[in-house]
VEXKEPA-922123 format. One line per 4 residues: number of its first residue (from 1); for each residue x, y, z of C-alpha. Coordinates in pm, whole numbers, plus 50000, padded with zeros to 5 digits. Layout:
BEGIN
NUM) X/Y/Z | ...
// end
This chain:
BEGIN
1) 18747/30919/37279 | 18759/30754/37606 | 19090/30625/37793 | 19049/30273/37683
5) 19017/30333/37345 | 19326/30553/37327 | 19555/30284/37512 | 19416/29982/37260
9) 19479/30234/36949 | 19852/30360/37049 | 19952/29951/37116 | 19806/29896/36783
13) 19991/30164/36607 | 20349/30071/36799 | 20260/29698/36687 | 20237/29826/36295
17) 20530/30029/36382 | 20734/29728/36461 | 20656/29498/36210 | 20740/29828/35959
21) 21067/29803/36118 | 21079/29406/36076 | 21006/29475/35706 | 21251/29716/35640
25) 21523/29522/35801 | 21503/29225/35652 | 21372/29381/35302 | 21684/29566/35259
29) 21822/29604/34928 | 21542/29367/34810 | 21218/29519/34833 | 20979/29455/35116
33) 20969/29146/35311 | 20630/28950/35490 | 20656/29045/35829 | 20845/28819/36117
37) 20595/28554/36256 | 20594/28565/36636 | 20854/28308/36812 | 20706/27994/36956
41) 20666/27876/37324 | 20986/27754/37433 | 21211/28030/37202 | 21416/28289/37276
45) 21257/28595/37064 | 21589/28713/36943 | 21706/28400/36847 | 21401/28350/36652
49) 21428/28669/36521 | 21771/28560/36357 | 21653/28214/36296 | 21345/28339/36073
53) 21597/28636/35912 | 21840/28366/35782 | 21603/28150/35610 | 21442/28502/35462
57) 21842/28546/35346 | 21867/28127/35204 | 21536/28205/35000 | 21617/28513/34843
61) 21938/28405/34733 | 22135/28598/34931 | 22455/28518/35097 | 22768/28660/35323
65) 23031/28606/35548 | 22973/28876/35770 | 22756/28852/36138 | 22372/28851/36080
69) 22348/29204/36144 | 22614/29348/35941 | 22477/29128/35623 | 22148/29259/35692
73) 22241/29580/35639 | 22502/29579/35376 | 22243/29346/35165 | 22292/29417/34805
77) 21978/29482/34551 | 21842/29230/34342 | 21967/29209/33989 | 21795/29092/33654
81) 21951/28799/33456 | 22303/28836/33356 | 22366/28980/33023 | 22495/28752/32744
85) 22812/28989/32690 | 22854/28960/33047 | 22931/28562/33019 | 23165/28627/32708
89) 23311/28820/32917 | 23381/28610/33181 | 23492/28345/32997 | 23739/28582/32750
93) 23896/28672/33144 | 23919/28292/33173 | 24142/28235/32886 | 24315/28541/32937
97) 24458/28449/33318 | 24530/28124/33196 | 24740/28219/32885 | 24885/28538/33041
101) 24989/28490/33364 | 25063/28145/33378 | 25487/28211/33368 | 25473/28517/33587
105) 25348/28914/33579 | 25420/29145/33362 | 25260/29340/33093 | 25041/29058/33101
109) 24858/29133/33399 | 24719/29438/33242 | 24574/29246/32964 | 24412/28970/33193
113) 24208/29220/33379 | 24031/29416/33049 | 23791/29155/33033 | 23689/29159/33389
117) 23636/29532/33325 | 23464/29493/33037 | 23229/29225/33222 | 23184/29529/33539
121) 23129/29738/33270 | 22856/29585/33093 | 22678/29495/33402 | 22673/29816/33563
125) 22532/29949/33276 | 22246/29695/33266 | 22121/29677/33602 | 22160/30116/33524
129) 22437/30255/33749 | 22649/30540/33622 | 22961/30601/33645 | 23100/30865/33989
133) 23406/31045/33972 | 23535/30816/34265 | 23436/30540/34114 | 23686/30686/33845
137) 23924/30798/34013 | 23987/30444/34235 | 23931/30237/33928 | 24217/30440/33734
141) 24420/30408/34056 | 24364/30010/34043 | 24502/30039/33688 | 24793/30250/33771
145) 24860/29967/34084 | 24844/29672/33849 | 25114/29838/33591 | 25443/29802/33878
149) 25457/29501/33789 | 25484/29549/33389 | 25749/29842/33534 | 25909/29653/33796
153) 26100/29295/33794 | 26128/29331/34245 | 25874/29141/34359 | 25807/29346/34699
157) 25686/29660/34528 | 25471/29467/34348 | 25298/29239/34617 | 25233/29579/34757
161) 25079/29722/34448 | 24862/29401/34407 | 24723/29475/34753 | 24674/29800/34681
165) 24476/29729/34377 | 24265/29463/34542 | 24134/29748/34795 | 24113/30022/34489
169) 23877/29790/34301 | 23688/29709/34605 | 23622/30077/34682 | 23525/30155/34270
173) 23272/29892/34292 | 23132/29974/34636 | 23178/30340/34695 | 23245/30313/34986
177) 23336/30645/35189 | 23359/30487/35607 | 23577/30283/35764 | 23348/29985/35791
181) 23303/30032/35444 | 23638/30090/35332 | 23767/29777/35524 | 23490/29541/35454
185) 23482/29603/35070 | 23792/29416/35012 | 23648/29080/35209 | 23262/29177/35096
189) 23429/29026/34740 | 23413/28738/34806 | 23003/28763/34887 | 23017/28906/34539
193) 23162/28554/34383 | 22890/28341/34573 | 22653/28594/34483 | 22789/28594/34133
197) 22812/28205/34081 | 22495/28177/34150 | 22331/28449/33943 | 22563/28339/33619
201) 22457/27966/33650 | 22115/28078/33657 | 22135/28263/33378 | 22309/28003/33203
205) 22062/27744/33284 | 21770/27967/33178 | 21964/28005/32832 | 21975/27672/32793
209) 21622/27496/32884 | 21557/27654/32514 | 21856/27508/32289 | 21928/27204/32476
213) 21799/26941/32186 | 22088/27170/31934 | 22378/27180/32150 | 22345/26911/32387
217) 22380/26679/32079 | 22663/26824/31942 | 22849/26855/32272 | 22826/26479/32320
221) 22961/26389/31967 | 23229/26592/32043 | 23323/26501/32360 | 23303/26097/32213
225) 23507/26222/31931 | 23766/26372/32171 | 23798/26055/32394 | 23846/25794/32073
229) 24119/25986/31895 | 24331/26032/32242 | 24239/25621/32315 | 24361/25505/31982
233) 24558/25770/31889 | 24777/25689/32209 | 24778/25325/32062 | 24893/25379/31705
237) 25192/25586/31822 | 25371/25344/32039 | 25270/25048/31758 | 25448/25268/31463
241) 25744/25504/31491 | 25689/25698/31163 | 25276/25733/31277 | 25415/25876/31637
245) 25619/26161/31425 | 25343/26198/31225 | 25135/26297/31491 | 25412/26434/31683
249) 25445/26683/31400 | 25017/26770/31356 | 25005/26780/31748 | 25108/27109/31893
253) 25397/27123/32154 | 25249/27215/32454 | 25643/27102/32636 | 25668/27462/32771
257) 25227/27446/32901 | 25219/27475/33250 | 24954/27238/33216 | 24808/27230/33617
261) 24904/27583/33697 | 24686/27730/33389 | 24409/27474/33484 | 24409/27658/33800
265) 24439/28015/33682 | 24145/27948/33439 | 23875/27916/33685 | 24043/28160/33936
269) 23993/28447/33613 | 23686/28325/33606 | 23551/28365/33924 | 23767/28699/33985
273) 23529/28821/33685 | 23239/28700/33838 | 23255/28891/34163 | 23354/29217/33968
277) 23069/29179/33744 | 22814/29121/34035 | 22928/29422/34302 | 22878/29619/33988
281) 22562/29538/33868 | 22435/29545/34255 | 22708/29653/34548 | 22712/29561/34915
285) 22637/29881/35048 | 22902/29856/35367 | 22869/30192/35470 | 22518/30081/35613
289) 22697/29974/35877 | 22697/30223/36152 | 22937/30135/36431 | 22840/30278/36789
293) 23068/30551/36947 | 23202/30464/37300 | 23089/30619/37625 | 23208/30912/37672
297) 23364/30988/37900 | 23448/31341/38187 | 23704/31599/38075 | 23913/31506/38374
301) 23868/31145/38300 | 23960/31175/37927 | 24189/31464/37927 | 24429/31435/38238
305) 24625/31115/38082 | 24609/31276/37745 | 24781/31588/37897 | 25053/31383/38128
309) 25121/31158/37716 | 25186/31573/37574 | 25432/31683/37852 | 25610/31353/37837
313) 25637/31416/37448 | 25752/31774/37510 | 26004/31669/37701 | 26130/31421/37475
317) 26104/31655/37184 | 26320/31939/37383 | 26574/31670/37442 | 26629/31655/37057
321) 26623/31962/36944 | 26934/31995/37228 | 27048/31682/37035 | 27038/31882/36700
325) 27193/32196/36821 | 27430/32073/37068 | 27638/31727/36821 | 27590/31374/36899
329) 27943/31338/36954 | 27834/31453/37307 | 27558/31236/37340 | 27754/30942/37252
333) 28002/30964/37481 | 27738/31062/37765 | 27556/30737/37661 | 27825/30505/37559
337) 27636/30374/37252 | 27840/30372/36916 | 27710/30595/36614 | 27500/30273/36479
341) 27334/30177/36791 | 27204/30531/36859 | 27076/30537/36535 | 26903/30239/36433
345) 26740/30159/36811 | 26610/30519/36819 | 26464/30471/36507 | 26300/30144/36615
349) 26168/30305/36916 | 26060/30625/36742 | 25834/30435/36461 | 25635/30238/36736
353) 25607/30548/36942 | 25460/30685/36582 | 25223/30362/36548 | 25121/30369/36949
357) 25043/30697/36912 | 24775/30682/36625 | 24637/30397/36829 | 24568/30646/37121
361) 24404/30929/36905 | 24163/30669/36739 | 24036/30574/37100 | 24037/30884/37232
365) 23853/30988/36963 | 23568/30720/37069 | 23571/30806/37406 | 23632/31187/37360
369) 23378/31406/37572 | 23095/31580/37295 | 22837/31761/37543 | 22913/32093/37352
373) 23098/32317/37228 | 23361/32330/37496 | 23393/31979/37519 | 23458/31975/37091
377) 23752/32228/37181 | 23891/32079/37448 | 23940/31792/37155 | 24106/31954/36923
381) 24302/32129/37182 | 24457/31848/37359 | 24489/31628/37038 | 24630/31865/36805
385) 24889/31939/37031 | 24978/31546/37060 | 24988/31539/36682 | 25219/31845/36678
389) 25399/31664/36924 | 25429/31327/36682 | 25563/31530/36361 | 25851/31598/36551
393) 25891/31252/36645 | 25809/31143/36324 | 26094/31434/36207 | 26350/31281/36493
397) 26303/30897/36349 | 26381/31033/35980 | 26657/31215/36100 | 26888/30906/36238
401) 26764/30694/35925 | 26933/30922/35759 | 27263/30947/35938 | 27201/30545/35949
405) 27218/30503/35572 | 27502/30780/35554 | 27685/30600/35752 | 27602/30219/35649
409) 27426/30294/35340 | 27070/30203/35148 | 26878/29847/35251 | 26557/29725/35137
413) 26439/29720/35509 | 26544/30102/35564 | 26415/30194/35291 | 26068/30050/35357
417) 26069/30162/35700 | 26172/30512/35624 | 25875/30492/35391 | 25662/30414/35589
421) 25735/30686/35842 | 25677/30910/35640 | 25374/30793/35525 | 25260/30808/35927
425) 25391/31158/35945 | 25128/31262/35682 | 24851/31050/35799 | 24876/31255/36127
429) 24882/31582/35891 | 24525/31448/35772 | 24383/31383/36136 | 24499/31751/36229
433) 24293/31887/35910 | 24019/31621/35968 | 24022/31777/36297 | 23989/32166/36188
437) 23775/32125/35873 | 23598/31761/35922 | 23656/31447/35935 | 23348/31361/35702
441) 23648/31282/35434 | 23921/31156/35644 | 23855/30789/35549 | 23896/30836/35191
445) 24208/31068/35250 | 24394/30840/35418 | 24325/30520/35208 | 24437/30771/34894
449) 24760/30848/35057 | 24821/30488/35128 | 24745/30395/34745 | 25018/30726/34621
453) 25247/30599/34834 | 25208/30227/34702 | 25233/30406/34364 | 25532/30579/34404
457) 25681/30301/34558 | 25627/30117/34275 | 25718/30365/34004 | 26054/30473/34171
461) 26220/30158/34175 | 26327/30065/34500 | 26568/29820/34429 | 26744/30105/34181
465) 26684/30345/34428 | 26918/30101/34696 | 27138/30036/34430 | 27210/30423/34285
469) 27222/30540/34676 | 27498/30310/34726 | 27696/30355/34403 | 27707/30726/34529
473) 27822/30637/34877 | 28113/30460/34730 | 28214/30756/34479 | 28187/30953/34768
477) 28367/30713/35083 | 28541/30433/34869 | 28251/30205/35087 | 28085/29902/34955
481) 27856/29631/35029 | 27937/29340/34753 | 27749/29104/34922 | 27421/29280/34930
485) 27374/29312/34575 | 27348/28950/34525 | 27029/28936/34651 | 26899/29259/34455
489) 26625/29191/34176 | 26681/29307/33774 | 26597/29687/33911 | 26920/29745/34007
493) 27131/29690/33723 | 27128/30023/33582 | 27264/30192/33880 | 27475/29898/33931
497) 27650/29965/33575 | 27841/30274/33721 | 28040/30096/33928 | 28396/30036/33819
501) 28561/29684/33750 | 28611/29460/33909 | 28291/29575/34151 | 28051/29598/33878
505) 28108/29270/33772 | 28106/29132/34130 | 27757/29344/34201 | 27598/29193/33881
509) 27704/28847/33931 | 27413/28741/34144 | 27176/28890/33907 | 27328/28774/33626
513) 27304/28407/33720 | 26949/28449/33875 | 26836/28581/33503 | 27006/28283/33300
517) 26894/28028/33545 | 26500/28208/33498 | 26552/28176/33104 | 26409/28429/32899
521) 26015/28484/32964 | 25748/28590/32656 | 25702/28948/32632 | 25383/28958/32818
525) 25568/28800/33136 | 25862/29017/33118 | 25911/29343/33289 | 26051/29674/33178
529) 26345/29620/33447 | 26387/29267/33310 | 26424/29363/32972 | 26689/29671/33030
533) 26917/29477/33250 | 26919/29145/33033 | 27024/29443/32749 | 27289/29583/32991
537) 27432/29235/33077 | 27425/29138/32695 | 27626/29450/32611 | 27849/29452/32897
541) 27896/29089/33075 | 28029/29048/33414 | 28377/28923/33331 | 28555/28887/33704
545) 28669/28570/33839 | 28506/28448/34125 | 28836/28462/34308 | 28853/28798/34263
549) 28509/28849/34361 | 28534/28626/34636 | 28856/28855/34800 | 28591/29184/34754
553) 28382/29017/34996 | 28075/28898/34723 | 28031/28604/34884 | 28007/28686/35226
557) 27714/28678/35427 | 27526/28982/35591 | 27207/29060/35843 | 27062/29321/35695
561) 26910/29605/36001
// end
């Protein structure tokens, strides 16, 4: 073979190898794809490249919010029609938001969302997926999420379950296992509803080029039929008093309908069961996505600041434990600062420290040195001893919270916040094991932590938590905050009820009138801590005067820190 030859067959092959490469970029998730046509004079050949890639996207019916390349990647598979159980389904989750939800959550919300999981169900099945143990495991945690509410009257444990859920039902119906993944899912929804729209109106239209000359009839008569009894009915009841209670009395009362609020919720169930049902019959596949590490950098580059961040945390850490051992009666009069200010501003400082500090392993993790293996154990080295370092922050901040609330007692914002240090403390516990064992599962850890601690949020009451905290603070130092409780949801009523008169009548008086002005809900709107505390107050009123209340301090108002 001479020289020439060779060159001519080698620039043929890298030509086939490139349109291949076309093919299988653009064909993702859809099968293969005609190859790109060359750019014309006068275009720039990656714009052209993107140019001929989106109308390749418009024609196959594909759709998303994310860059060009992202979308390309993440491109679901093509699906077959929709089911007909499918579309019952999504219209039974319709009606069900629209009836269910429209005076509130509750119970309720439990019952809207079967027949979006029925309509997953059916079309997972269908288009042949089967069911993973993750998939399980996030859907039941999604389920477990959407029950605070039915649990819990507060409405802040609940926002944070509902957010919780949202990103546990993403992850069941994409699997997702990275971080692109795991925090694209929740957003890559909404590609599901376009998506979805359009492959349920196609299915309905293809349903209904064959029975148009039965229904289309009917529908019309109807509709005609509709529009002449509310004309002249309207008519004949403000000509004839006895007609109007006629009709007043064959019409139903629809006084208590939200009327525009369920018009809205209907189409929102609708469309919420329309995404569900589309990521499952056919997923964005996120995790596609491959993010590029940074450059990495020299170990005296990456390491030295890294090293100076540990000493300065040793030091810091040495000063406490002297705290500990040594009183803070001493340290207080060395600083000058009174027994709250040392204790809430440390705190403050110490939980930014904890955020700051997760920052700075994530991008020294990107720009970590990986030549071999000494570089790898230089790694763990350095940041394992920074995340040793942090627990004991982490330890430190917990530590005045604590003598903050024994001192001032039990606020929703303390509470939160001490949550949510914690909650830091044990991400940093999975780094260290990501770190020893791989970090292959990190992502997934840490998103499951995040959705037990959401749970147990939920489940353990936080506003009855607050309450029972400071109902044993004032057994214990005669000290009480009247004026806090007004502003407590239903939760708290129960712990609440230990107090003696005339403070438990004063504690529940906010409540009290909160409930009575809300009115009684249906039982599908009403939660558990609803329903025991509208029992407690039925058995046991608050019976003090408001001047009596008003002297405890019930009235006053407070900045909560």
């Amino acid at each position: 073979m001479s020289a020439g030859n060779a060159s001519t067959e080698s620039t043929s092959t890298a030509n086939t190898s490139t349109e291949s490469t076309s093919t299988a970029n653009t064909g993702a998730g859809t099968g293969a794809a005609p190859p790109t046509p060359p750019a014309p004079p006068g275009w720039d050949p990656r714009a052209w490249q993107a140019h001929q890639l989106r109308k390749q996207r418009t024609a196959s019916g594909a759709w998303s919010m994310a860059p060009l390349a992202w979308a390309e990647a993440a491109r679901p598979a093509a699906v077959g029609p929709v089911p007909t159980a499918v579309l019952g389904a999504v219209l039974a989750s319709g009606i069900a938001v629209s009836l269910l939800l429209g005076e509130g959550l509750g119970p309720g919300l439990l019952l809207a969302v079967l027949p979006a999981l029925a309509a997953a169900y059916v079309a997972a099945r269908a288009a042949g997926r089967t069911l993973r143990p993750w998939t399980a495991l996030w859907a039941l945690g999604c389920l477990a999420l959407l029950a605070v509410p039915a649990l819990r009257d507060s409405a802040w444990p609940s926002v944070l379950a509902l957010l919780g859920a949202l990103l546990t039902g993403a992850l069941a119906l994409h699997g997702s296992r990275s971080w692109p993944g795991i925090l694209l899912g929740p957003v890559g929804l909404l590609d599901s509803a376009v998506l979805g729209v359009r492959w349920v109106w196609s299915g309905l239209r293809s349903r209904g080029e064959g029975s148009r000359g039965r229904w289309l009839p009917v529908a019309k008569a109807v509709l005609v039929a509709v529009v002449l009894l509310a004309l002249f009915g309207t008519l004949f009841a403000s000509a004839d008093a006895a007609f109007a209670d006629l009709l007043g009395e064959l019409t139903p009362d629809l006084g208590g309908f939200d009327g525009p609020v369920r018009v809205l919720l209907f189409p929102l169930g609708v469309l919420i069961a329309i995404a569900v049902a589309r990521a499952a019959a056919a997923p964005s596949r996120w995790d596609r996505i491959r993010v590029r590490p940074g450059k990495a950098r020299s170990r005296v580059e990456w390491a030295l600041p890294l090293i100076v961040l540990n000493l300065l945390f040793a030091g810091f850490n040495a000063v406490q434990l002297t705290v500990l051992f040594g009183g803070y009666r001493k340290v207080l009069d060395a600083t000058g600062l009174s027994y709250s200010e040392y204790a809430r501003q440390g705190f403050w400082q110490l939980l930014w420290a904890t955020l700051l500090t997760l920052a700075v392993i994530a991008l020294a993790l990107r720009w970590a040195p990986r030549e071999g293996a000494g570089d790898r154990r230089l790694v763990r080295v350095v940041l394992g001893t920074l995340c040793a370092l942090t627990l004991i922050v982490v330890a430190s901040a917990l530590r005045r919270m604590d003598l903050y609330v024994d001192a001032y007692g039990l606020t929703r914002l303390r509470l939160s916040v001490a949550g949510m240090e914690l909650w830091l403390g044990l991400v940093i516990v999975l780094i260290m094991a990501g770190g020893l064992f791989g970090a292959r599962r990190l992502p997934r850890a840490v998103v499951g932590s995040a959705v037990a601690a959401v749970l147990a949020f939920g489940l353990l009451s936080p506003d009855g938590m607050i309450a029972e905290g400071n109902v044993t603070r004032y057994e214990r130092d005669a000290k009480i905050d009247l004026a806090y409780f007004q502003s407590l949801s239903a939760d708290a009523v129960p712990g609440l009820d230990r107090l003696p008169e005339p403070q438990r009548s004063c504690a529940l008086r906010g409540i009290g009138d909160d409930l009575a002005k809300a009115g009684r809900s249906p039982w599908y709107a009403m939660s558990l801590g609803e329903r025991r505390a509208r029992k407690i107050l039925a058995e046991r009123p608050a019976k003090a005067s408001r001047e009596e209340c008003a002297r405890l301090g019930t009235f006053g108002t407070r900045k909560e820190y």
